[in-house]
Kinemage of the C-alpha trace (Angstrom):
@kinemage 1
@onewidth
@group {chain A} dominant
@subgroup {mainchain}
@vectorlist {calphas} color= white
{ca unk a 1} P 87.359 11.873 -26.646
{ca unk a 2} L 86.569 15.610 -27.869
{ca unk a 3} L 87.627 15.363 -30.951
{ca unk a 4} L 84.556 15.320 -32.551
{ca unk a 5} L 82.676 18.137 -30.897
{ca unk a 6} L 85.485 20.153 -31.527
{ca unk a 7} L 85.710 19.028 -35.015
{ca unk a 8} L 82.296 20.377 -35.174
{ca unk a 9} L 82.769 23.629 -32.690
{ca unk a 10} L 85.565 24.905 -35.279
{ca unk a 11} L 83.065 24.451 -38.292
{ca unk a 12} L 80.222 26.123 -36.472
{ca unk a 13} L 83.011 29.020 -35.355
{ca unk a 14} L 84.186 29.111 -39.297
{ca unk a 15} L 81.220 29.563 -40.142
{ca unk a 16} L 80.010 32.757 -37.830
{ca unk a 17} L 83.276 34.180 -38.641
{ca unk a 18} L 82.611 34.095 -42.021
{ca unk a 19} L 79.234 35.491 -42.130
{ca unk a 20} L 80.227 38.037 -38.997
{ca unk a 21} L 81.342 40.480 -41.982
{ca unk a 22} L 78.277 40.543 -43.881
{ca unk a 23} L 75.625 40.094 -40.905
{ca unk a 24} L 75.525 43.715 -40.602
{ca unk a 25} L 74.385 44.142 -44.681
{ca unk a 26} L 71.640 42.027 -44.862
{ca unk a 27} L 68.375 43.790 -45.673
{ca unk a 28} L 64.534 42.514 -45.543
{ca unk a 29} L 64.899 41.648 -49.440
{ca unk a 30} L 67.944 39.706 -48.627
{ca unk a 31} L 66.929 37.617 -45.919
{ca unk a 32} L 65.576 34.888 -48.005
{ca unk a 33} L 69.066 34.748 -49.354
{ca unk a 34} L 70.601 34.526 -45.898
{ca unk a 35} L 68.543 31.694 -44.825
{ca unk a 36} L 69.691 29.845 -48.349
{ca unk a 37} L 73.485 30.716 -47.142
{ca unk a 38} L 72.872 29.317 -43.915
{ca unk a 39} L 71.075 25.751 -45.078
{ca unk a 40} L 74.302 25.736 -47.567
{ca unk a 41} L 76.452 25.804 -45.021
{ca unk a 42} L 74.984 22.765 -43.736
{ca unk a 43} L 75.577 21.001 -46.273
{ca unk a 44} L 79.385 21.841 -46.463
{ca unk a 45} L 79.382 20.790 -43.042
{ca unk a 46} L 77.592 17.413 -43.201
{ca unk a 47} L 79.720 16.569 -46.555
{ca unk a 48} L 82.793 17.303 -44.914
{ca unk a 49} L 82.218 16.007 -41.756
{ca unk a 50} L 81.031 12.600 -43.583
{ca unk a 51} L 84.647 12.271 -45.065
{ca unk a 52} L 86.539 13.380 -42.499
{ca unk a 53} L 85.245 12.944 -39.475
{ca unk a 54} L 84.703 9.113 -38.592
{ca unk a 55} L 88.130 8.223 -36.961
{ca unk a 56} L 87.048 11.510 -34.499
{ca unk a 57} L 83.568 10.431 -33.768
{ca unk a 58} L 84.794 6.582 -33.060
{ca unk a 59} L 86.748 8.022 -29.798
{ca unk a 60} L 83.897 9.641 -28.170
{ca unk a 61} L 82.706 7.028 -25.761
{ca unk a 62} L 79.122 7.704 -25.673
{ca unk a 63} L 78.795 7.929 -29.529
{ca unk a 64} L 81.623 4.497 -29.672
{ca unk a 65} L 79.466 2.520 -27.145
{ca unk a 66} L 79.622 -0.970 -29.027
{ca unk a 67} L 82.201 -3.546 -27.763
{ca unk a 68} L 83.310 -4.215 -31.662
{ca unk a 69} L 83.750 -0.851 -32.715
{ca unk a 70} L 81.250 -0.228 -36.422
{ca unk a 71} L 82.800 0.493 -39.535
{ca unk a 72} L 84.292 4.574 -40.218
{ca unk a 73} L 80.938 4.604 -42.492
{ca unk a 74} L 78.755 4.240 -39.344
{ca unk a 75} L 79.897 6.797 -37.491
{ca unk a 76} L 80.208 9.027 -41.407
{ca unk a 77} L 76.101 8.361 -41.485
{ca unk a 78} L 76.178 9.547 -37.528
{ca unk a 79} L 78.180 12.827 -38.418
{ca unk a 80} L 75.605 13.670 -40.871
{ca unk a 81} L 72.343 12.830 -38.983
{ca unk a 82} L 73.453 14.927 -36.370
{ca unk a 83} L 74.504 18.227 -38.241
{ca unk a 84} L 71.298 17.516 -40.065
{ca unk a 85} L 69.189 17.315 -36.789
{ca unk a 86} L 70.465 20.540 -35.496
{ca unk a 87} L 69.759 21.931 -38.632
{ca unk a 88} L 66.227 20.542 -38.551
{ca unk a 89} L 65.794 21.796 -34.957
{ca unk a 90} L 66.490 25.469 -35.832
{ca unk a 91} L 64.601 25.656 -38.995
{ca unk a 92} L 61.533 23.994 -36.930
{ca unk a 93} L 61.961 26.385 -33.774
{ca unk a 94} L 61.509 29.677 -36.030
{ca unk a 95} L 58.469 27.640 -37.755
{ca unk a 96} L 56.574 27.660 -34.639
{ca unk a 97} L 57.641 31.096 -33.545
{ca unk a 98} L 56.683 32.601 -36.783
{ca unk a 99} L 53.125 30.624 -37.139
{ca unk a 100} L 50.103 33.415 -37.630
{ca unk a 101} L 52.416 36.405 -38.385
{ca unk a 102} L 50.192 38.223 -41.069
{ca unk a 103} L 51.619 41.788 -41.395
{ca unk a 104} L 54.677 43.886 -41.132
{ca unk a 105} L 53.710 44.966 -37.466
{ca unk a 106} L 54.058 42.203 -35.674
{ca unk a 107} L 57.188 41.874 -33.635
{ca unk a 108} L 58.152 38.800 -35.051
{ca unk a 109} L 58.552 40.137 -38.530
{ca unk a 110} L 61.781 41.895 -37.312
{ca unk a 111} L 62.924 38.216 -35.752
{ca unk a 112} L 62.588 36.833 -39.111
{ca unk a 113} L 64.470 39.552 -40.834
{ca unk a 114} L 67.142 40.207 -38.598
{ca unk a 115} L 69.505 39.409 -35.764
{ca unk a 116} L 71.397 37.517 -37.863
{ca unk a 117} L 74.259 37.370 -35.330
{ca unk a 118} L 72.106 35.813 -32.560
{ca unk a 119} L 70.466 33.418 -35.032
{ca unk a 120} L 74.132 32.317 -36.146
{ca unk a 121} L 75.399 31.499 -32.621
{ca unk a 122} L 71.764 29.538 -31.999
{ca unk a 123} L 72.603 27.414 -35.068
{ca unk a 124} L 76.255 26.407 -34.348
{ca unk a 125} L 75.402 25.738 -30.401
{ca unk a 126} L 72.576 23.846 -31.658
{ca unk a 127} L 74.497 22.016 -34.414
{ca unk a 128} L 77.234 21.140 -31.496
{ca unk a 129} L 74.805 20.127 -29.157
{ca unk a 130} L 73.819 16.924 -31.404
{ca unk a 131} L 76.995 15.933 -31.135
{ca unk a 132} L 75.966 15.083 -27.219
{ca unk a 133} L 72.937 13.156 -27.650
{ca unk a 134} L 71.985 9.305 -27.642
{ca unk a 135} L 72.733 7.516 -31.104
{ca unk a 136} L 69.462 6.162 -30.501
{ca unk a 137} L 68.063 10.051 -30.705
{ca unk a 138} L 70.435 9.962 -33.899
{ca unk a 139} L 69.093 6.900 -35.335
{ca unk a 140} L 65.882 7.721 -34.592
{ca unk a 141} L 65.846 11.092 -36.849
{ca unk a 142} L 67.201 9.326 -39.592
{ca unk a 143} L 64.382 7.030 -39.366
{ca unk a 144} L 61.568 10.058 -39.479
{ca unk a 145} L 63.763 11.664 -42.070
{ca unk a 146} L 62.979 8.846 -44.943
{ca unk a 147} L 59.737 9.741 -44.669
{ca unk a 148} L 60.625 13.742 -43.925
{ca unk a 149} L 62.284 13.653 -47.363
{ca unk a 150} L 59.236 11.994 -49.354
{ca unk a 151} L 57.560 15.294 -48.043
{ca unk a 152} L 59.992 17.320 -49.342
{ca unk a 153} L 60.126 15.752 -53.006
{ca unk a 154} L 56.160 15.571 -52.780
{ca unk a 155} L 56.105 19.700 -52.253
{ca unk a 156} L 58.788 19.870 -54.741
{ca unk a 157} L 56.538 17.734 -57.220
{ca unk a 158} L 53.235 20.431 -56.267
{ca unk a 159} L 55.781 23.593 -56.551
{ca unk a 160} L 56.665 22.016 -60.301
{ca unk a 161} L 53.081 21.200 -61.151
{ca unk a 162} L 51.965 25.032 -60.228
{ca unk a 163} L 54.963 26.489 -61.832
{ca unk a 164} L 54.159 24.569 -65.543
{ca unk a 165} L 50.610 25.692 -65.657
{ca unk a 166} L 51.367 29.210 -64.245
{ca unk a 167} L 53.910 29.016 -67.210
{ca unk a 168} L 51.706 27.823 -70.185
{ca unk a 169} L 48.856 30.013 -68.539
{ca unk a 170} L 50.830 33.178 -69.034
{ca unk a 171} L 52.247 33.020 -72.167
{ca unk a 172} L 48.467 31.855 -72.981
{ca unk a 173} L 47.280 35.297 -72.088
{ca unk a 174} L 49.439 37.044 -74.228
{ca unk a 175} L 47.091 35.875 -77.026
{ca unk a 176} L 49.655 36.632 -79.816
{ca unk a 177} L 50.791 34.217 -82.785
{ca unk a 178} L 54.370 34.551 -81.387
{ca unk a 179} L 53.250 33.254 -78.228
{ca unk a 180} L 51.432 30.501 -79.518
{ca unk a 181} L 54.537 29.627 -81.405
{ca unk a 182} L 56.730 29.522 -77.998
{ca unk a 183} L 54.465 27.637 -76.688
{ca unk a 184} L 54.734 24.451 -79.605
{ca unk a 185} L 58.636 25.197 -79.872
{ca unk a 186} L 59.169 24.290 -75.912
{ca unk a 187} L 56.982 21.748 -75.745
{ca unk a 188} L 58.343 19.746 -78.937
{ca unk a 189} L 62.218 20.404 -77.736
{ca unk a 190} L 61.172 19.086 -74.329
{ca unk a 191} L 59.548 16.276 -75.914
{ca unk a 192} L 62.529 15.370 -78.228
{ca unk a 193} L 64.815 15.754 -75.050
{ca unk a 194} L 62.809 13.320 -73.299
{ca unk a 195} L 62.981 10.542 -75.832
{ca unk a 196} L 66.765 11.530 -76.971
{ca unk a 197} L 67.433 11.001 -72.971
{ca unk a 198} L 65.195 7.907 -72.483
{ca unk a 199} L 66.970 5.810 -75.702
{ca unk a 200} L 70.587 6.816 -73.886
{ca unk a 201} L 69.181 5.485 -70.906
{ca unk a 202} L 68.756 2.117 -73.095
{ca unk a 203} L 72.200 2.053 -74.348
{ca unk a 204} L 73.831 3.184 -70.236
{ca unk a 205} L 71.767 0.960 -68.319
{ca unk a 206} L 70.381 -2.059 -70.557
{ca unk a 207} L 74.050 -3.516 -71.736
{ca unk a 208} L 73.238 -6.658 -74.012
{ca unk a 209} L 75.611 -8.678 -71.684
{ca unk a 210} L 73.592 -8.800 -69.079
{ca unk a 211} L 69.628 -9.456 -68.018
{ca unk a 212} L 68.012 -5.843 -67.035
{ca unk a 213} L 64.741 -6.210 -67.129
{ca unk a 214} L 63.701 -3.845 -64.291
{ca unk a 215} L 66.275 -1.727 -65.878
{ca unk a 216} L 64.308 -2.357 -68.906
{ca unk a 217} L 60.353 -1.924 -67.313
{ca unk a 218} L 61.366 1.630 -65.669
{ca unk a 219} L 62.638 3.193 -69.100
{ca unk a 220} L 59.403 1.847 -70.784
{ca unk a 221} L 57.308 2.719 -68.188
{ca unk a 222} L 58.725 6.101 -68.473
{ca unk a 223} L 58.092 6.099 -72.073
{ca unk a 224} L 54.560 5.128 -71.552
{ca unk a 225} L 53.680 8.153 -69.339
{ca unk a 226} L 55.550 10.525 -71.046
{ca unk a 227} L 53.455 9.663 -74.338
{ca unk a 228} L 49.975 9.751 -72.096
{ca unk a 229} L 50.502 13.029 -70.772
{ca unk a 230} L 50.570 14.468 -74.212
{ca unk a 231} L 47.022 11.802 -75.473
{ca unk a 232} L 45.334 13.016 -72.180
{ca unk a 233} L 46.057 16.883 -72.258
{ca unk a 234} L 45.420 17.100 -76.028
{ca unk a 235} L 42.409 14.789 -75.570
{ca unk a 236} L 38.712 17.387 -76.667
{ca unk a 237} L 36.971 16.910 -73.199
{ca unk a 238} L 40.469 18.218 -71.395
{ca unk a 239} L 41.265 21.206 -70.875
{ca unk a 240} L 45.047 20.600 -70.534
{ca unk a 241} L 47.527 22.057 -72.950
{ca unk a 242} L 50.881 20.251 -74.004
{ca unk a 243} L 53.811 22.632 -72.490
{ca unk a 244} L 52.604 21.403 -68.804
{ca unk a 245} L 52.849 17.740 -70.478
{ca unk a 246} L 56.301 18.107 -72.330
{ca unk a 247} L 57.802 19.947 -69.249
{ca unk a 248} L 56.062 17.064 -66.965
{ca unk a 249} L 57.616 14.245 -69.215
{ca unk a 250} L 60.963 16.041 -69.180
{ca unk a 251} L 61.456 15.604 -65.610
{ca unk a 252} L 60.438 11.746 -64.854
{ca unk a 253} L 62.985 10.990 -67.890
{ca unk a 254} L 64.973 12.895 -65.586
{ca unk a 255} L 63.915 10.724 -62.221
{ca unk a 256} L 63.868 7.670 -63.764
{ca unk a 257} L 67.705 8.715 -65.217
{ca unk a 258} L 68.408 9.892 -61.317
{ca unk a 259} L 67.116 6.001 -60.170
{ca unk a 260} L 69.242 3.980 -62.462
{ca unk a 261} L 72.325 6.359 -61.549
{ca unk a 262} L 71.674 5.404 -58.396
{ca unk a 263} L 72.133 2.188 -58.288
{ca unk a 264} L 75.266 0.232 -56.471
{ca unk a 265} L 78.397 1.081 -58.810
{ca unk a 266} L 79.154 -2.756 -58.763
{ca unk a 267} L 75.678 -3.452 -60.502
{ca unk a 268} L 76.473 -5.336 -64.017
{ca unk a 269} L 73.093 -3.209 -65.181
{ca unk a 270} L 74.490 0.232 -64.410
{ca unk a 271} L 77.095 0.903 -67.308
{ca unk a 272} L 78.433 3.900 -65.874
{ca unk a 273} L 79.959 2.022 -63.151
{ca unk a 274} L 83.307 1.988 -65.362
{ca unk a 275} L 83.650 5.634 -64.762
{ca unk a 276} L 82.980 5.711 -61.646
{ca unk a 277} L 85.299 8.439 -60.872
{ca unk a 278} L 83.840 11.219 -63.087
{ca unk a 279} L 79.971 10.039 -62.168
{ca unk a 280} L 81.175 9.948 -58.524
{ca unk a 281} L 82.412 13.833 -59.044
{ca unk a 282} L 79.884 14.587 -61.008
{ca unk a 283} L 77.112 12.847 -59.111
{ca unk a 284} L 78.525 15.116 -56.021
{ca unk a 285} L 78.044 18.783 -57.693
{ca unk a 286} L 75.040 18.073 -59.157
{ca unk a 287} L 73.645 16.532 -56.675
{ca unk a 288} L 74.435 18.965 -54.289
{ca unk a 289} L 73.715 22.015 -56.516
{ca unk a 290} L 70.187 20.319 -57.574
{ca unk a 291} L 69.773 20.157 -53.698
{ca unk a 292} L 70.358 23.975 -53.121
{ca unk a 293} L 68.463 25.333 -56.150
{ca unk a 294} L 65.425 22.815 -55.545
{ca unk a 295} L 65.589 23.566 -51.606
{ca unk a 296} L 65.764 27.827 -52.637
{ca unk a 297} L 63.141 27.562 -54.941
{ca unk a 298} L 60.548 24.928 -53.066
{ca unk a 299} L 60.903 27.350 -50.051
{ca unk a 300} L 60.780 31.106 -51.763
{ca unk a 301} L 57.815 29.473 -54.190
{ca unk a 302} L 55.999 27.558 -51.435
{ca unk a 303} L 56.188 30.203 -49.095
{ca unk a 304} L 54.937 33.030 -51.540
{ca unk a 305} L 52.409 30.471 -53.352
{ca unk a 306} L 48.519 30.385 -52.917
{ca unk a 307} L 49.389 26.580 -53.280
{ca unk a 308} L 50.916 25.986 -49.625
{ca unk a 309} L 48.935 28.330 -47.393
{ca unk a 310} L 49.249 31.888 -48.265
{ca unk a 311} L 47.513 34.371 -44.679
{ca unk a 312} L 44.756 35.701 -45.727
{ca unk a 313} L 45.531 39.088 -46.037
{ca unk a 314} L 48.552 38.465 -48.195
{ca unk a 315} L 47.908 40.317 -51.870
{ca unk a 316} L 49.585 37.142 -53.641
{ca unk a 317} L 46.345 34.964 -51.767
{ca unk a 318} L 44.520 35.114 -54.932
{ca unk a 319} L 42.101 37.430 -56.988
{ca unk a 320} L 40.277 39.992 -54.988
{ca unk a 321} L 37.781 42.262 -55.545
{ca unk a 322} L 39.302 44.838 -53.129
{ca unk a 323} L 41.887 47.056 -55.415
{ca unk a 324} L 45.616 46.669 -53.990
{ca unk a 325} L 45.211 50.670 -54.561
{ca unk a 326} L 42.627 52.999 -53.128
{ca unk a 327} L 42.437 56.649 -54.715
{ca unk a 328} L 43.912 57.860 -51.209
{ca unk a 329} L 46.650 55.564 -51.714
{ca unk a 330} L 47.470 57.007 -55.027
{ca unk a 331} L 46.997 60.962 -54.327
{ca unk a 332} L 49.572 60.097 -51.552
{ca unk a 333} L 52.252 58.729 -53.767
{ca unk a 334} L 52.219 54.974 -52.332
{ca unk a 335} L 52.001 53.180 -55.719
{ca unk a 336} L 55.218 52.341 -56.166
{ca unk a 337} L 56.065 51.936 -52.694
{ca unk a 338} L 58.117 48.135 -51.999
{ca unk a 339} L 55.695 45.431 -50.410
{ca unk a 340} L 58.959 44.455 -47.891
{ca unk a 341} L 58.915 48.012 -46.433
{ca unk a 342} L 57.066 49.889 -44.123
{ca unk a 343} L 54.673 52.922 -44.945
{ca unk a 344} L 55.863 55.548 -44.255
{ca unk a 345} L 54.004 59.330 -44.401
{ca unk a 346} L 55.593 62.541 -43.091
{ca unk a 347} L 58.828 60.804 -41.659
{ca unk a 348} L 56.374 58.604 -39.492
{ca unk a 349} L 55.705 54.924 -39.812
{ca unk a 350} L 51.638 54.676 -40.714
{ca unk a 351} L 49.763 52.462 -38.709
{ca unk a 352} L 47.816 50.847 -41.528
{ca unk a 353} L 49.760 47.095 -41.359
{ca unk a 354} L 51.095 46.286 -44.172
{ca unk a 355} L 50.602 42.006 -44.722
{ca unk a 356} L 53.492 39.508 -45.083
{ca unk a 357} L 54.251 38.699 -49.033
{ca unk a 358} L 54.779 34.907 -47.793
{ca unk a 359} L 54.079 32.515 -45.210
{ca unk a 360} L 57.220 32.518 -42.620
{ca unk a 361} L 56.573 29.033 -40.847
{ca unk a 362} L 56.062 27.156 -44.124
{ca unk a 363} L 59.246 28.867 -45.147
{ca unk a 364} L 61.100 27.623 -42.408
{ca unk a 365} L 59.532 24.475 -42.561
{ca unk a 366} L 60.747 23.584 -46.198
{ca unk a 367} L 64.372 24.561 -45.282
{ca unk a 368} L 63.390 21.416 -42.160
{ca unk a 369} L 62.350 19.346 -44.660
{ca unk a 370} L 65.092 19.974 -46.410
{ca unk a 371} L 67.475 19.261 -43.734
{ca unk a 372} L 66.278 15.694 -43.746
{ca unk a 373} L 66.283 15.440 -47.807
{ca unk a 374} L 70.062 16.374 -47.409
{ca unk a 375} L 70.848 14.064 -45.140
{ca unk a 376} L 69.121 11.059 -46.745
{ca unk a 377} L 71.027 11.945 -50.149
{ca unk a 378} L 74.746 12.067 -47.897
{ca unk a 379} L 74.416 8.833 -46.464
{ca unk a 380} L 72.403 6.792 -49.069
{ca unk a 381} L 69.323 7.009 -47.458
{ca unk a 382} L 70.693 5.983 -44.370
{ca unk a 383} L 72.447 3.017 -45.299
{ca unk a 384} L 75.219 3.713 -43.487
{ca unk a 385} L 77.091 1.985 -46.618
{ca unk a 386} L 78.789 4.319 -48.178
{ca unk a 387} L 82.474 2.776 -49.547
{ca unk a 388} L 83.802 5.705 -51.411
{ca unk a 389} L 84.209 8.967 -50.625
{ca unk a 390} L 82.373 12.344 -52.624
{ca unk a 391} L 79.690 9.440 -53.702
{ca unk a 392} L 76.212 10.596 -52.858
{ca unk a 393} L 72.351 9.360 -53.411
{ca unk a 394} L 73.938 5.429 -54.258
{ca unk a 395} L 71.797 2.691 -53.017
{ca unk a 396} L 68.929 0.758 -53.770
{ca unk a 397} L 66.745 2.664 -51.812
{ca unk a 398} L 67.657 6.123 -53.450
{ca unk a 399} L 66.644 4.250 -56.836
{ca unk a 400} L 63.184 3.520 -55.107
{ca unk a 401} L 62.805 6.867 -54.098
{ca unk a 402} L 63.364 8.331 -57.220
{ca unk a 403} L 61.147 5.755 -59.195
{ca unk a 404} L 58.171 6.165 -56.535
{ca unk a 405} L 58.978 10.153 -56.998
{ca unk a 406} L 58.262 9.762 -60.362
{ca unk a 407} L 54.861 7.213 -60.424
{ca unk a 408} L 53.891 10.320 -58.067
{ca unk a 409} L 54.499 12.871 -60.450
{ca unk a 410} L 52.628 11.204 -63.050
{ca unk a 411} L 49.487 10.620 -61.165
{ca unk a 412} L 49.141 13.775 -59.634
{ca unk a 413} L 49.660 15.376 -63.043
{ca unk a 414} L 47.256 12.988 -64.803
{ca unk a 415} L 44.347 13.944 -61.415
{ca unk a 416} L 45.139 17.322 -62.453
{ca unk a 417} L 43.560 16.740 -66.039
{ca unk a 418} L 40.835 14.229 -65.308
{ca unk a 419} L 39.658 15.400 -62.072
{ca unk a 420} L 37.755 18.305 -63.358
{ca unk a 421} L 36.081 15.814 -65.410
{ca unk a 422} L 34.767 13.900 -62.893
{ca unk a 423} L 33.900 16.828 -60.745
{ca unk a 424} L 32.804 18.883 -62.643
{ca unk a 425} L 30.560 20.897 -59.850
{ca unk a 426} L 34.150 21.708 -58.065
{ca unk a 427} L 36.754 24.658 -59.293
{ca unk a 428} L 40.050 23.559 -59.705
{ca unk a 429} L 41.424 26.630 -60.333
């Protein structure tokens, strides 16, 4: 009957014990990194707890409460919504704790930096905890987490959209032939990837024994927009340049490759089903790894960007005319002083505050976010359907997701060329 929460009370205690050796090392620089760890461990938790721990989770009478007791892969999708749902809760409890901190002074700044011990013990006792509540609480998460996770991949589809024109833009300001020459190289190899990618996606997912036409529409469609965003950038009255476009058009081949992946291995459309072993494996690490790097970077660029609310007296907000450097500053030695540390004059902390390089609560709230992303990509978007084991993101909603991910992509992109055409009074920078 307490099997499962103590299934889940020996992966929370793992886990503390594990990071009990190294709580003690981690610095203010490092406690981006920690937060990273911890949302990883989630994920190792969820993914083994899908495989493993159904038969548990079927004895414990208040999770079990059905007179015909559901399939193991009902109670794997429960398992998963609920160690996602404690993580959600603790990512969301230091988002509202940490909302307004602007500088280095405020007391919460040390809460977000350290007592890494206390914060561990909060997560597993939360994590545990979800293990108690109604499966219509459960149920109800995973319902708010669909639409949770089309947040995420929307912030992830801004973050990628600032990060290609903050790209071209720099190498731009080099002014130098070499530069320039970059510039064309990446954008050409990114195009030739794209098409190279979309014709395999022909011969993978359009066999001639069988009728694929929406197989068929999303590969052209992707086609279609991948050759527009190079007609509209280069196009006189825009001022759009092609990197942004080739980089753009790189990564919907890539979506609409993720969609038709996706799809149920007994589709006659998707001809990788006769490996399914290798995709399954493969599917697994990448998808997970994709996961952690796009969850590490959306929160560490989203948290740091002007884009997604930077306080106004970060240095990052923007251009200012008010020098990061005064003349004091510099007769006193501070230049070179690190913006995660405190200043520090004679052996005595100054009381000039020093801001916050990123916004905490939109940090934490990513990671949330996240939590919810995860969990939709376990359990197949919570299908509660899932036949094999270390198979994640199959489903015919997961291909939907993916192929609306990508029409979104394209249209923001496209509004990010055109609409300073049509408002031409406004600054888009």
């Amino acid at each position: 009957m307490w099997a499962a929460s103590c299934l889940a009370s020996c992966c929370a205690s793992c886990a503390c014990a594990a990071c009990t050796g190294v709580v003690g090392s981690i610095s203010r620089r490092s406690a981006r990194i920690a937060y990273c760890g911890l949302f990883a461990l989630s994920l190792i938790v969820s993914w083994i707890l899908r495989d493993f721990a159904g038969p548990l989770l079927a004895k414990i009478p208040w999770i079990n409460t059905f007179t015909e007791t559901p399939s193991m892969e009902w109670f794997a999708t429960q398992a998963v919504l609920r160690v996602s749902l404690g993580n959600f809760l603790f990512f969301v409890m230091f988002a509202l704790i940490m909302i307004g901190v602007k500088d280095q002074r405020d007391y919460r700044d040390s809460w977000h930096h350290g007592g890494w011990m206390a914060k561990l013990i909060i997560w597993c006792i939360t994590i545990i905890l979800m293990f108690f509540v109604p499966n219509g609480v459960a149920n109800a998460y995973g319902a708010v987490s669909r639409f949770g996770s089309g947040l995420f991949l929307l912030v992830q589809v801004i973050i990628l959209l600032d990060f290609t024109h903050n790209w071209n833009a720099a190498w731009v300001a080099k002014d130098e032939q070499f530069w320039y020459m970059a510039l064309l190289v990446v954008s050409v190899v990114c195009y030739l990837a794209s098409f190279t990618f979309s014709g395999l996606l022909f011969h993978w997912f359009t066999p001639s024994s069988a009728d694929c036409q929406l197989n068929t529409f999303f590969i052209i469609f992707t086609l279609i927009i991948a050759v527009s965003f190079a007609v509209i950038s280069l196009h006189p009255q825009v001022n759009g340049s092609l990197l942004p476009a080739a980089v753009i058009a790189l990564y919907c081949t890539y979506l609409c490759y993720s969609a038709l992946s996706s799809e149920p291995r007994g589709y006659q459309c998707n001809g990788l089903h006769k490996h399914i072993g290798a995709v399954s494996t493969g599917t697994l690490v990448l998808g997970m790894g994709t996961t952690l790097l796009s969850v590490v970077y959306s929160a560490v660029r989203a948290g740091s960007s002007a884009t997604f609310l930077s306080p106004p007296s970060s240095p990052r907000e923007g251009p200012s005319h008010k020098p990061l450097l005064t003349k004091d500053d510099m007769e006193e030695g501070n230049d070179l002083e690190d913006d995660d540390e405190p200043i520090t004059r004679g052996g005595k902390q100054s009381s000039k505050p020093r801001p916050v390089t990123y916004v905490y609560s939109f940090f934490h709230l990513i990671f949330a976010l996240a939590s919810m992303y995860s969990a939709m990509l376990l359990t197949g978007w919570g299908n509660a359907n899932v036949e094999e084991k270390d198979i994640i993101d199959v489903g015919w909603p997961s291909v939907w997701v993916r192929m609306c991910t990508q029409w979104i992509t394209a249209a923001l992109y496209i509004w990010s060329l055109v609409a300073p055409q049509i408002f031409p009074d406004r600054d888009f920078s």
